[in-house]
C-alpha positions as CSV (number, residue, x, y, z in Angstrom):
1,X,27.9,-1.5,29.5
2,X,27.5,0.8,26.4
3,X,25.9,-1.4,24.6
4,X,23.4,-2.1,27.6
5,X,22.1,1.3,27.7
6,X,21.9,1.8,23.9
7,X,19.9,-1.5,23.6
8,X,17.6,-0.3,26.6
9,X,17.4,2.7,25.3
10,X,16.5,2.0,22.0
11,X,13.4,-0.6,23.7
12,X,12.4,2.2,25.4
13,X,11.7,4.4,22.3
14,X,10.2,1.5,20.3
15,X,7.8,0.6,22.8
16,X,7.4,4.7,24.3
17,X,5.6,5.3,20.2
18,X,3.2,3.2,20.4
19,X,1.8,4.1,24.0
20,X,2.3,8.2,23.3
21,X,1.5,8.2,19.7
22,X,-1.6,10.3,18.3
23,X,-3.8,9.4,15.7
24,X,-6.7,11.7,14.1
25,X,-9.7,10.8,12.3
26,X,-13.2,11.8,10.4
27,X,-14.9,8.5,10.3
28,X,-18.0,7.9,9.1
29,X,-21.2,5.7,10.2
30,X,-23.7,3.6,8.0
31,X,-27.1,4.1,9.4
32,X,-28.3,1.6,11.8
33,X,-24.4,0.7,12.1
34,X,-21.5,1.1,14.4
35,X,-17.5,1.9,14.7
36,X,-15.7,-0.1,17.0
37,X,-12.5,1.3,18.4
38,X,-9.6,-0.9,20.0
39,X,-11.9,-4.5,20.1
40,X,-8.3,-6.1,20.8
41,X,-5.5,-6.4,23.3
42,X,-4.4,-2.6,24.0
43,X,-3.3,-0.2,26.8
44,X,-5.5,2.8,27.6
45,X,-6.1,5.1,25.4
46,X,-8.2,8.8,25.3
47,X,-10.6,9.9,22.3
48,X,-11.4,13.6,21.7
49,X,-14.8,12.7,19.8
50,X,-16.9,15.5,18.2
51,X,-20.3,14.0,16.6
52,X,-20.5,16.2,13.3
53,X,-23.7,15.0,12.3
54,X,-27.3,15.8,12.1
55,X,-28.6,13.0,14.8
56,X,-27.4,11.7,18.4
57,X,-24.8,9.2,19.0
58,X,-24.5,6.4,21.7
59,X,-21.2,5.5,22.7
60,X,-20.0,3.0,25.1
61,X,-17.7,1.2,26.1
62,X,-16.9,-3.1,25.7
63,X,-13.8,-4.7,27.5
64,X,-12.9,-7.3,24.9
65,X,-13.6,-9.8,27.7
66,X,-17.5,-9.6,27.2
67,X,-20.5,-6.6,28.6
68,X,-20.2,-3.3,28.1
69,X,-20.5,-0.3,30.4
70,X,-20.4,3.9,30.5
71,X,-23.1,4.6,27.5
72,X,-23.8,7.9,26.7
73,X,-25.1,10.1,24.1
74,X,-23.3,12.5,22.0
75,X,-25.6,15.3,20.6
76,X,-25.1,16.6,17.1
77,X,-21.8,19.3,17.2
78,X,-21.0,18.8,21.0
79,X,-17.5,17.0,22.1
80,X,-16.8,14.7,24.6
81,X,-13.4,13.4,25.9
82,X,-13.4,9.3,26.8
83,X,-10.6,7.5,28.5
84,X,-10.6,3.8,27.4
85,X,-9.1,1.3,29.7
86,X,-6.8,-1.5,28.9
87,X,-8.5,-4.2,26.7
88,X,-11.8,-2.0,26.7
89,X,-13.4,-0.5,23.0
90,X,-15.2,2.5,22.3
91,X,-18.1,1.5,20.4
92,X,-19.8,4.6,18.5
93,X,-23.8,3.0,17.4
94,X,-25.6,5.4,14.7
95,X,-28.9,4.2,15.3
96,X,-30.4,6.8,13.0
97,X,-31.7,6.3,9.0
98,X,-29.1,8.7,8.4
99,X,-25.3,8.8,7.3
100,X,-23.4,9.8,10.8
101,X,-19.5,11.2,10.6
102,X,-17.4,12.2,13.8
103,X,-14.1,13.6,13.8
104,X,-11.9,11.4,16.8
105,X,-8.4,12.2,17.9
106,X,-6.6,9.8,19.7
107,X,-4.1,9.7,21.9
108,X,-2.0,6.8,24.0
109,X,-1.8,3.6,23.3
110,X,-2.8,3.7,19.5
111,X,-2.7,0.0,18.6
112,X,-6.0,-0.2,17.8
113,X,-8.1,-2.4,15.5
114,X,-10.9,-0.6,13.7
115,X,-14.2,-2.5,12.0
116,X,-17.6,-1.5,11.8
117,X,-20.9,-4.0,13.1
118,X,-24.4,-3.7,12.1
């Protein structure tokens, strides 16, 4: 029976760092290019994004099934907070001729694949 709760246990804390863990980021944006954020099989997750750069930001969100939905527009130095749902990316488009750079922090499920599209 000792053994039984030791092994549960132990699943418990492997699995419990992946969904609480905490990543933090400054990522930057090619112009005319995006960062995509979780485009593969993951549990929710929430991004503190602040856009530190000199032009607007569209971000929305694309469940990895297809579409996309919630787009919105970060001004330069303002912060938003997203939740992401399961299976769902935060894309982050710089549609500007500039370089863009936003710092993310990241909490829950932080399995996340990262890649940038033009």
């Amino acid at each position: 029976m000792k053994t039984i709760i030791t092994l549960a246990f132990f699943a418990l804390a492997v699995t419990s760092c992946n969904v609480f863990g905490s990543l933090t980021s400054n990522t930057i944006i090619k112009p005319n290019d995006s960062f995509i954020l979780g485009n593969n099989e993951h549990g929710t997750f929430k991004v503190k994004l602040k856009n530190v750069s000199n032009n607007d930001l569209r971000i929305f969100m694309a469940p990895i099934t297809g579409g996309s939905h919630s787009p919105m527009v970060v001004s330069p130095n303002k912060t938003i907070i997203v939740k992401a749902e399961k299976n769902t990316a935060l894309v982050i488009e710089n549609k500007s001729n500039e370089q863009a750079s936003v710092d993310l922090h990241v909490t829950g499920d932080t399995g996340l694949s990262m890649g940038y599209k033009n």
